[in-house]
N, C-alpha and C positions, 0 to 999 in steps of 0.2 A: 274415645270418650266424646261424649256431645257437649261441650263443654258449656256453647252458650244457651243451652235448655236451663241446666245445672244452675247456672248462673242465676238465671229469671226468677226459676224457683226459690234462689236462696233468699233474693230479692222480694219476695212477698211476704205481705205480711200473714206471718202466722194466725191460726185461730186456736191453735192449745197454749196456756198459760205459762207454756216455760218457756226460758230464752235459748232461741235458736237449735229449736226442736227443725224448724226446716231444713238443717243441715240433713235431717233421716233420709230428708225426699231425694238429699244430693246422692248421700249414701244406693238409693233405691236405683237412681236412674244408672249410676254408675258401673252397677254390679246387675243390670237386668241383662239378660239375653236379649243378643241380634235378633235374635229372631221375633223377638216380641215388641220391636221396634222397626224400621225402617233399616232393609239390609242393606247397610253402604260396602260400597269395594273393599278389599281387603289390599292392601298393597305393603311388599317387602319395599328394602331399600332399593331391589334392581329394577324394579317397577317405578318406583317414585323417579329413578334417574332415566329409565327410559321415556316416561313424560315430558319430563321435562327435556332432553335430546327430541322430541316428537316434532317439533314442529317444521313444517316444511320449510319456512323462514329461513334456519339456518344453515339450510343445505343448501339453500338459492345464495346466499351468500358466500359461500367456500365456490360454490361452480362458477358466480363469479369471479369472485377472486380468483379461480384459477386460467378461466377464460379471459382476464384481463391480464395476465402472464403471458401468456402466449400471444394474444396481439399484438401486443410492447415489443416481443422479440420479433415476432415476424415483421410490425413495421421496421425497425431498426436493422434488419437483414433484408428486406426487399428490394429486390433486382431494378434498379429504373427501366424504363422502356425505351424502343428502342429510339432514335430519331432519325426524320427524312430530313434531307435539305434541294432546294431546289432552287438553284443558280443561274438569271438569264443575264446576258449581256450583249448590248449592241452598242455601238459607238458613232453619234450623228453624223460625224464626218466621213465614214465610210458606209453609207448606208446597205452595201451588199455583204457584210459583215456580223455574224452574228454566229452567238456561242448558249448554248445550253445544258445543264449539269444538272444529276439528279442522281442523289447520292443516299445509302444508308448507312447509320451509323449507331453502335453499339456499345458501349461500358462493359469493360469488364476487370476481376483480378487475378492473379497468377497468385496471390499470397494464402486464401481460402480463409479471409477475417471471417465473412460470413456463416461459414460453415464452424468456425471458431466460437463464434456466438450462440449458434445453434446448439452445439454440446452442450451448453451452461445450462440449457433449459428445461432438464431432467431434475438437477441440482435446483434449480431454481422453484420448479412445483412440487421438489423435496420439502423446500423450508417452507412453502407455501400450504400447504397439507401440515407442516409441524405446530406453523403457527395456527393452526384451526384446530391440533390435537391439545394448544396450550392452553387455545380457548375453553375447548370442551372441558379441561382438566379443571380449570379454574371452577367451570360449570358444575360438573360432577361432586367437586370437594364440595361447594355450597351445598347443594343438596343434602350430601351424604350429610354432613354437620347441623343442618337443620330439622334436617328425618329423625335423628338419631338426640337431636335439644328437645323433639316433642316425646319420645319415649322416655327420655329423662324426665323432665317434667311432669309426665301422667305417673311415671312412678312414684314420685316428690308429692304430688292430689293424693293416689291413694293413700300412701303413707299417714299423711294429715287425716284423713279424711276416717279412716279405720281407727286411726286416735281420736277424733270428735266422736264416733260410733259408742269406743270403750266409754268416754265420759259421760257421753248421756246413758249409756246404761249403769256407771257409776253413778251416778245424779238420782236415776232411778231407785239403786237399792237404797241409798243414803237416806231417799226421803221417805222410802216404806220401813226405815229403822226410825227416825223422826216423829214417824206419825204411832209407831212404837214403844216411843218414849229412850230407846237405847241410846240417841246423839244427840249431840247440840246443836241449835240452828246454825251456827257459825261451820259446819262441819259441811249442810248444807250450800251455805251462801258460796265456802271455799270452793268447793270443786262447779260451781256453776261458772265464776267467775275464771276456774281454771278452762271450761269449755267455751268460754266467751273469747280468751284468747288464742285458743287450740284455733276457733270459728274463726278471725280474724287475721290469725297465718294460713286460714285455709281458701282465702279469699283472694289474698297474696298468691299463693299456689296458681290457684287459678288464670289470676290476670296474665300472670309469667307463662301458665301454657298457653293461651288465648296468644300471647305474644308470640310463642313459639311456631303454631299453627299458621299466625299471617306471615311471619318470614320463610316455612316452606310455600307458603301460597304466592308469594312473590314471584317463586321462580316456575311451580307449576299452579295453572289454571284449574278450576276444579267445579263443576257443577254441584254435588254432592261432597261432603267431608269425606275422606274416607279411613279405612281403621288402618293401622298400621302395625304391622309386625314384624316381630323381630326382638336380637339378643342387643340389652344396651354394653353388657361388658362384651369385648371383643377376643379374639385367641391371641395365643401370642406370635408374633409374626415370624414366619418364612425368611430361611437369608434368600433372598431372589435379586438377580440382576437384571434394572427396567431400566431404559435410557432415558431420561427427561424429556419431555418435547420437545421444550426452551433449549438444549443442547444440542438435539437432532437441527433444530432451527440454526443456530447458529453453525455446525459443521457445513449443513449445505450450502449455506450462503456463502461461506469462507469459501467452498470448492467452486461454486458457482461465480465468483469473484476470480478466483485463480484462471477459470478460462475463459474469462472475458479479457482477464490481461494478457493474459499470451494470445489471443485473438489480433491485437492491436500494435503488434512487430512487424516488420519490412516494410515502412511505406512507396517503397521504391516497386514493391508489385502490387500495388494498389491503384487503381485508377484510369488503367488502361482504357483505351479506343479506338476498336477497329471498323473501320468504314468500306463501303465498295459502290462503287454508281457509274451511270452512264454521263457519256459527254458525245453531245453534238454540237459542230465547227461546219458553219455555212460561210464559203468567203470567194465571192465573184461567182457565183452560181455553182461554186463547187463545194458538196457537201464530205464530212468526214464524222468516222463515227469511233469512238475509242471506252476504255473501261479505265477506271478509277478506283484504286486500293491507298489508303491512307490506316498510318498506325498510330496513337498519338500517344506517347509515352509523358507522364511528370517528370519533371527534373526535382526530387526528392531531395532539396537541401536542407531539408529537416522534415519530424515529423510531426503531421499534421494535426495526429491524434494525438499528439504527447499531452496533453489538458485531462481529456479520457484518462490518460494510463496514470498519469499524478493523483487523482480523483481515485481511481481504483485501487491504486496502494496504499491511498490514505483509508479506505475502507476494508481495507486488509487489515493493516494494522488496529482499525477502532474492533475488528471483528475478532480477533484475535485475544486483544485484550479483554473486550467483551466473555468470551467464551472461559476463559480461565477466570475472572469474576464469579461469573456463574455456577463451573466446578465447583469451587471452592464453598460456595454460598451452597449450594446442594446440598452438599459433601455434610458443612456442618448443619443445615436442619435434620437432614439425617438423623444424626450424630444425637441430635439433643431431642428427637421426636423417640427415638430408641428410648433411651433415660428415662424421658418423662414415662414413657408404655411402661418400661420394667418396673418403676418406681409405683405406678399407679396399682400393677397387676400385682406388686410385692404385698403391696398396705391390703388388698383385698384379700391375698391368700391368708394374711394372719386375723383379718376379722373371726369375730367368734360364731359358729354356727349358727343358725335360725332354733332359735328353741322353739316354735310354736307359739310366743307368748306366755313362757312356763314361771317366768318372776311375775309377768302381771297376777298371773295366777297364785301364786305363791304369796304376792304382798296384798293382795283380795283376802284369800284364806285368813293370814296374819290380821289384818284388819276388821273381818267381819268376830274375827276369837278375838278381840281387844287386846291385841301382841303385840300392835304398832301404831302408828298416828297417822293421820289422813295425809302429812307433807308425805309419808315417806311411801302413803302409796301412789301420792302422784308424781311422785318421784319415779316409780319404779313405772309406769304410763309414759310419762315424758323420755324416761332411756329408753323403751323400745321403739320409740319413734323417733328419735336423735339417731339411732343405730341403724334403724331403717332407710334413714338420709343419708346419712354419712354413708352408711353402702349404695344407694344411687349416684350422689357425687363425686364417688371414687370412679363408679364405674363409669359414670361419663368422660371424667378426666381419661381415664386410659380410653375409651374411645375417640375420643379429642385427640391424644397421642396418635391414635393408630388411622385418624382421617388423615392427619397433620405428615406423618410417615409416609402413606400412599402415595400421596401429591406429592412428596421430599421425591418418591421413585418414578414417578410420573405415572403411576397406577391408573386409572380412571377414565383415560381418555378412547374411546370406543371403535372412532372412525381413522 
């Protein structure tokens, strides 16, 4: 729907003598063929979320984020280099004396913390990738909920709008029996007055979809409006088993935690030094030449890492806790996204059929044979568009349920 054309229009003033004859025009543009307008794109709901996932932005952000994981690890596992040293000594009072040393020397472990480290880091761009699937999810649910407020909405315009239709064509025959002599002006004035207010929620309608429109536009960008399609009541849902992101997240982390702590046991083969170089001895003109191995062991009276492994088990435990929160928080949106859907999808199955508009017709007939009074045929106008609402805001609610569901299952998320 072109909503802000609509709008403009409704906003002019008229030049025929009745009030809020321009609603026709809202009627005209609303029900005109694409084709006889400006063809905008057509997009379902998996269109509108693939938009919005489009842009390169956010995949430059996850490949950071995952390239900033793995340099953290490799700086943190990185081999130092090795070291020379180079040792002269001479002693003034012997001046034919003299010794030189040149040695390499190496770090190493026997324990394999490093390698310890290493494993974690599958684990680790496990929960790193979850939390970008928890983002996308968050992502996705907006969308979906905002796709699916603007089809509610244009449903909620028509409705109104096809009741301001009925009234000014009631208005119409009212005043060709008027000018007949069959009714009273008051019979007139009533139903103008009742399309004065029809006009007036219908303007309401409007702003509300106007509203609707800039909060999908929030998330996608859009040169062009475009039309949208699709069912606003939804099926009823599949038992399916989907693991949350937010779960997936925290699993990895937990296991990625587990083998950084066991990474950081034996400090006693940790730290090692092994060395090897030459040595040259000049003493009274006689030279000597020999080799140099050196091992350099720590004396491991405690551990050095123990800071690390305290830190690590306190984020065991917050991870742990965290994670059964979660569950459980899951568990009951679930719970209560199901309820609301069945509840939503119950009230619609016992609405009453579409008659076609067979009472308007009916208290039309009635009223034009003098069988009834004007309240009770706008009475009988007013129920089929209360009934017309009430079946859109049913059917959003159970949609609302079944977005609300998805994300409970962590449906949504793409990458």
């Amino acid at each position: 729907m072109n909503a802000p054309q609509c709008v403009l229009r409704a906003q002019m003033p008229g030049k025929t003598p009745r009030v809020n004859r321009s609603f026709l025009v809202v009627c005209a543009v609303l029900f005109t063929p694409a084709s006889a307008l400006a063809q905008p794109p057509v997009w379902t709901v998996d269109d509108a979320v693939e938009q919005a996932l489009a842009p390169t932005a956010y995949g430059t952000i996850r490949d950071s984020n995952l390239a900033g994981v793995r340099a953290d690890l490799a700086a943190r596992t990185a081999t130092p280099n090795p070291s020379v040293s180079v040792d002269y000594e001479q002693i003034p009072a012997r001046p034919g004396s003299r010794e030189l040393a040149v040695s390499l020397e190496q770090e190493f472990d026997l324990s394999g913390w490093r390698g310890g480290l290493r494993n974690s880091l599958a684990d680790r761009e496990a929960a790193e990738r979850a939390q970008t699937a928890a983002w996308e999810l968050e992502l996705v649910t907006q969308v979906r909920r905002q796709f699916y407020s603007v089809l509610h909405r244009e449903r909620r315009v028509a409705a109104m709008v096809a009741w301001v239709r009925r009234l000014n064509d009631g208005a119409d025959a009212i005043a060709a029996r008027l000018a007949r002599g069959d009714v009273s002006g008051y019979d007139l004035k009533r139903i103008q007055r009742e399309r004065d207010i029809a006009a007036a929620e219908l303007a309401s309608e409007w702003s509300q979809l106007e509203e609707a429109w800039a909060g999908l536009q929030s998330w996608i960008p859009w040169t062009q409006r475009p039309k949208l399609e699709g069912t606003l009541r939804p099926p009823r849902p599949n038992e399916v088993l989907v693991t949350n992101p937010e779960l997936d997240r925290l699993g990895a982390m937990g296991r990625a935690n587990q083998a950084e702590l066991d990474a950081w046991g034996s400090p006693a083969l940790r730290g090692w030094s092994l060395g090897a170089g030459y040595r040259n001895i000049e003493e009274d003109s006689v030279t000597g030449h020999g080799f140099l191995v050196t091992l350099t062991v720590p004396l491991a009276l405690w551990n050095g890492n123990q800071a690390e492994r305290d830190a690590l088990q306190a984020q065991r435990r917050r991870i742990a806790a965290e994670l059964e929160l979660t569950t459980a928080r899951k568990a009951r949106e679930q719970s209560v996204a199901e309820r609301r859907l069945g509840l939503a999808l119950d009230a619609l199955d016992a609405l009453p059929s579409d008659d076609s508009g067979e009472l308007v017709k009916m208290a039309r007939a009635a009223y034009d044979a003098g069988e009834t009074s004007l309240p009770d045929l706008l009475d009988a106008h007013e129920a089929e568009t209360r009934l017309a609402l009430a079946q859109a805001d049913l059917e959003w609610e159970a949609r609302s349920a079944s977005i609300q569901l998805a994300h409970s299952r962590g449906q949504g998320a793409t990458r």
